[in-house]
Every structure is written in structure tokens, then in C-alpha cells.
C-alpha positions in Angstrom: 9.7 18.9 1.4 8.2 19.6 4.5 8.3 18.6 8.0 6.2 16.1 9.3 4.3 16.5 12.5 2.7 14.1 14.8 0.5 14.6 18.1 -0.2 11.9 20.1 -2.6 10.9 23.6 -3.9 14.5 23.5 -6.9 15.6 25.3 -10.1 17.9 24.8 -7.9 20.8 23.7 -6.7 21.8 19.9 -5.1 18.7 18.2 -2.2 21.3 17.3 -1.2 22.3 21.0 -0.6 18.8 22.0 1.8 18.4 18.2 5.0 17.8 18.4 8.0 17.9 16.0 8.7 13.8 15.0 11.3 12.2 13.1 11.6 8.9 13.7 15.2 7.7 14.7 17.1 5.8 12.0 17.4 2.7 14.0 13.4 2.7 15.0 12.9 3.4 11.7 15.1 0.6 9.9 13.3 -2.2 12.2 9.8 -0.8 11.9 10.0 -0.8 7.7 12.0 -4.3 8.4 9.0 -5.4 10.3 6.2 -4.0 7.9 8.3 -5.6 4.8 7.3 -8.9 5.6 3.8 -8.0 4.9 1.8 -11.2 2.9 -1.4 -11.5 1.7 -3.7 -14.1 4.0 -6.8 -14.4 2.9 -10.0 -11.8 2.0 -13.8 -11.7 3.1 -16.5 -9.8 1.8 -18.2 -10.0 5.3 -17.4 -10.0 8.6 -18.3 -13.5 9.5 -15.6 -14.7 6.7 -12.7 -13.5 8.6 -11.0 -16.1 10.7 -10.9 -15.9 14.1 -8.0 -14.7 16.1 -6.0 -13.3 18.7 -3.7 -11.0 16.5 -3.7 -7.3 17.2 -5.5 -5.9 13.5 -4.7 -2.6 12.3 -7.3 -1.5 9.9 -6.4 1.1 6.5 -9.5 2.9 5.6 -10.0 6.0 3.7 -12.0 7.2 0.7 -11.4 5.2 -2.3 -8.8 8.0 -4.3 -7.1 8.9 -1.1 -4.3 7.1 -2.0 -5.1 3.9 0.6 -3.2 0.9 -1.0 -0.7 2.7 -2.5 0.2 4.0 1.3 0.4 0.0 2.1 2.3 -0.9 -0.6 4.7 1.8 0.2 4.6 1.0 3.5 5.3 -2.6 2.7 8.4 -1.8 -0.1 6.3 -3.7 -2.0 4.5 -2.9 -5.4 1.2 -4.9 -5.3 0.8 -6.0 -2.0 -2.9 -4.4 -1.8 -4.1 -4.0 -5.1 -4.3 -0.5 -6.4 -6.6 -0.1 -8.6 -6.9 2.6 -11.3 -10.8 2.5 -11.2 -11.6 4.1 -7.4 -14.2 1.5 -5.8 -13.2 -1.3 -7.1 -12.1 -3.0 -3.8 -14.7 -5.0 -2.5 -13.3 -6.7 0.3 -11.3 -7.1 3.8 -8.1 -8.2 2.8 -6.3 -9.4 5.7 -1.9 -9.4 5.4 -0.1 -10.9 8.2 2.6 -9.6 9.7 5.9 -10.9 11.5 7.8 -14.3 11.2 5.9 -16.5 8.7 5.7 -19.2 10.9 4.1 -17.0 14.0 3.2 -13.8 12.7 2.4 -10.7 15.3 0.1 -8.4 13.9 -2.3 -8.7 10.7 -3.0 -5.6 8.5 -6.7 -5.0 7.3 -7.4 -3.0 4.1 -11.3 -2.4 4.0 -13.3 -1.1 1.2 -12.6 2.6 -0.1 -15.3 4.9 0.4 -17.5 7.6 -1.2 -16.3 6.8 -4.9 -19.5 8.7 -6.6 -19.6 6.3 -9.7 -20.2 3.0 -7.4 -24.0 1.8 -8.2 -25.8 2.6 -4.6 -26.3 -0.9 -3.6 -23.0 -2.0 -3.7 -22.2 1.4 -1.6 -24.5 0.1 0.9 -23.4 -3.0 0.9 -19.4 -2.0 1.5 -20.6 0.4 4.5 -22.2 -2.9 5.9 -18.7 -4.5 5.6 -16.5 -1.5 6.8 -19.2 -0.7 9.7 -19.3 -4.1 11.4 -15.9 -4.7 11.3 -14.8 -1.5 12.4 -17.4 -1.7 15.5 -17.2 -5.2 15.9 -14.1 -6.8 15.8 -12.5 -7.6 18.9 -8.9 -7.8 17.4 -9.2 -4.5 16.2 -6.8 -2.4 18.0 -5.2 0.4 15.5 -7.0 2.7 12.3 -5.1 4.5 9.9 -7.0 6.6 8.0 -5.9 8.2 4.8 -7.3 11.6 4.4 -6.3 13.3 0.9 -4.4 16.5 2.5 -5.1 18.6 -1.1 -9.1 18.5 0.3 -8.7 17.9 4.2 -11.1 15.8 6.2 -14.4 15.7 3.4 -17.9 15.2 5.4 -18.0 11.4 4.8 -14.4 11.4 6.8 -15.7 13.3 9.6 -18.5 10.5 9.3 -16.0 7.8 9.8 -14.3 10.0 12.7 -17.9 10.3 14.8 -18.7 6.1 13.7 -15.0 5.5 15.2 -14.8 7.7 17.9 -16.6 5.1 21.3 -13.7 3.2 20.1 -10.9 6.0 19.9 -12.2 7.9 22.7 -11.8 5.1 25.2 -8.0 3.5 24.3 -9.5 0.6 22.9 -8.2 1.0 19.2 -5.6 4.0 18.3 -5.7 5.8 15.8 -3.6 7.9 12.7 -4.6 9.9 10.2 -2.3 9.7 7.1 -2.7 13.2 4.9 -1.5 11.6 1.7 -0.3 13.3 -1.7 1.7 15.7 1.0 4.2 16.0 -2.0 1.4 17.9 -4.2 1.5 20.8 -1.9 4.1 23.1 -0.9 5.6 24.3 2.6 2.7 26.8 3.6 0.2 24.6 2.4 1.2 21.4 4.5 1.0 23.2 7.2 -2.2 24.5 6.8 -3.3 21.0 6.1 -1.9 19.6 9.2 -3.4 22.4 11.3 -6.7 22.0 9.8 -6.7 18.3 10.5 -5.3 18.4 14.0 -8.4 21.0 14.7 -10.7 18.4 13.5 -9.1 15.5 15.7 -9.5 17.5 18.5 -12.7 17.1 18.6 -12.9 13.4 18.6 -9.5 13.2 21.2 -10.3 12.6 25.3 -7.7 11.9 27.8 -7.7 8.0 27.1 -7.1 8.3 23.5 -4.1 7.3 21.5 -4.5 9.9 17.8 -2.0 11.1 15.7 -1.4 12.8 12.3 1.6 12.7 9.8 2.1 14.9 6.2 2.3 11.2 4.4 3.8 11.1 0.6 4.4 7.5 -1.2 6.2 9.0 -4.4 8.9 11.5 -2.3 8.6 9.5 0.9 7.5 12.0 3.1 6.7 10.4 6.3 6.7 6.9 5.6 9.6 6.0 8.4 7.1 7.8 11.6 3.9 5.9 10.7 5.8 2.6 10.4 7.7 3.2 13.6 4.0 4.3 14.9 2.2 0.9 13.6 5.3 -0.9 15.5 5.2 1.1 18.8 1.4 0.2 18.5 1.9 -3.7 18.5 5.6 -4.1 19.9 5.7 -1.3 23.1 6.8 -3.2 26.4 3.8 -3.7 28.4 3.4 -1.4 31.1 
């Protein structure tokens, strides 16, 4: 369809001058979808104090709830219902927590928060999720990765650059990474991607310093469309050879 792009550890400067071409390799690619295939449900919370403790590296999903956020796990997984999809936007009240790696010593636990800004959700249950997503995401210590699915048909929305400026301590200093995912990629044609990826990298570049690790990928789960760089992205996150 089109091609993907990434930019990565880019500074106070456009997001798009520090893009480069990215394709993952075949043999990255077949051990980082091996590696997020064993993806299993581990438990859920509906606050932060009901997640168990640990020392596993958590990579958070987070995105508006009809961005296309479990669907992009599943996919990501090669498996059908791993998150729960559901066709009501909102529904998803919870941290579900998947772990990762060999099941008897797994290496890196997924997190898929509540979706957000899903105008039919009554306000206090609204309020309530923010609470969830907003202490875990400045609070937990495991954190250490975000992906955040942006729908690229409508580009970052105001409550997206919200999530950007409540993340952005954490990004701006190393501490947790992050990638934006512009699903439904497939919905929009050559000139149009582009423009989408541009638009977004512009946006990152605000929130980018020195220190931080952000990227951005065109992201499709029906024609595939970069599904093998983020997975080789969430493995280079947890698996790189210390320095």
C-alpha cells in the first residue's frame, strides 16, 4: 500500500527530519511476531492498586476507544481475541495485563488500558477510567514503553495531544519510549499516508528532546501494513543488549 516510516531518538527539530525509511528484516521480524505470539491473558484491575507487583518491563496500548486499539493487539498477537474488541467503543473498563515470553518466566507483560473519549460513555464512568489510565501511566514503575494508536483518517484529535503533554516528563526523559501506531492506514491511499505521517511526526516533535526514544509507523491490521516494524520495535524495546 504504502511505505511505512519510522523516526526514532530525535531531538527538538521536526519529527520528519529525523524519519527514516524502515522495513524490518525478515529474520527480526519472524522472532519479534514469534515473541509477541505467545501473548496470554494474566489477570485485569480496575485500579492501580489491583495490579500485582513486579519487575517486568510493561508496555502500555492506549488510544481513543475506536482507534482500533485491541484489534492492533490481537493482530499483533496472531491471535483473534486476545484483548477483547468490542463493537460498542468504551466498553473496556479495565487494565488488562498479558504476559509475555516463556510461560514459565515470562519477559515483558503487555497493558491494554481503557479507550478514551468515546462520547456516549455516561461522565462518571469517563472520570473514573482517566483516574485508571492517569495513575498508571504516571505511576507505575514497570512502565517502560507506550504505544498509542492514533486513527490516521483524523490525525492526532485534542484529547491525543492531551495524552501526548500527560506523557511527555516520562517520554522526554528516556524513562518510558514511545510509538505512535496511525491505524486504519489501509483506508487511505498513497498521498494521503503520507500526509498523515508528516502531520503526526510534526506533532511528535514537539514532545521529542535529546533523551527520548519516539517513533511512528502507517499501522493496518486487515492488509498488514506495518505490523512486522512495531513488533520488531516492542522486541528491540525489551530484548536490546545492554549497553
Amino acid at each position: 500500500m504504502t511505505d511505512n516510516k519510522t523516526e526514532t531518538k530525535s531531538s527538538r527539530k521536526p519529527a520528519s527530519a529525523a524519519a527514516s525509511t524502515a522495513t524490518a528484516a525478515p529474520k527480526a521480524a519472524k522472532a519479534a511476531l514469534a515473541w509477541t505470539h505467545t501473548a496470554r491473558f494474566l489477570t485485569t484491575a480496575s485500579k492501580l492498586a489491583e495490579l500485582p507487583a513486579t519487575e517486568l518491563p510493561e508496555i502500555a496500548f492506549v488510544g481513543r476507544s475506536n482507534a482500533g486499539k485491541s484489534t492492533a493487539i490481537n493482530r499483533l498477537a496472531q491471535q483473534k481475541r486476545l484483548a477483547f474488541a468490542s463493537r460498542t467503543p468504551g466498553r473496556t473498563q479495565h487494565i488488562n495485563l498479558f504476559a509475555l515470553g516463556p510461560k514459565d518466566a515470562p519477559d515483558v507483560l503487555f497493558a491494554d488500558l481503557p479507550g478514551y473519549g468515546y462520547a456516549a460513555v455516561a461522565r462518571d464512568a469517563k472520570l473514573r477510567w482517566q483516574k485508571v489510565m492517569a495513575d498508571y501511566l504516571e505511576l507505575r514503575r514497570s512502565l517502560s514503553g507506550i504505544v498509542l494508536m492514533i486513527d490516521s483518517r483524523l490525525g492526532a484529535t485534542d484529547l491525543d495531544r492531551q495524552l501526548l503533554a500527560f506523557i511527555a516528563p516520562r517520554i522526554a526523559n528516556g524513562a518510558v519510549k514511545l510509538l505512535v501506531l496511525l491505524t486504519k492506514a489501509d483506508k487511505l491511499n498513497r498521498r494521503e499516508a503520507q500526509a498523515a505521517l508528516a502531520a503526526l511526526q510534526a506533532v511528535l516533535g514537539e514532545f521529542t528532546t535529546a533523551e527520548a526514544d519516539v517513533g511512528v509507523t502507517l499501522f493496518s491490521a486487515l492488509s498488514g501494513a506495518g505490523i512486522d516494524d512495531a513488533a520488531v520495535a516492542l522486541h528491540v524495546w525489551t530484548h536490546a543488549p545492554a549497553e
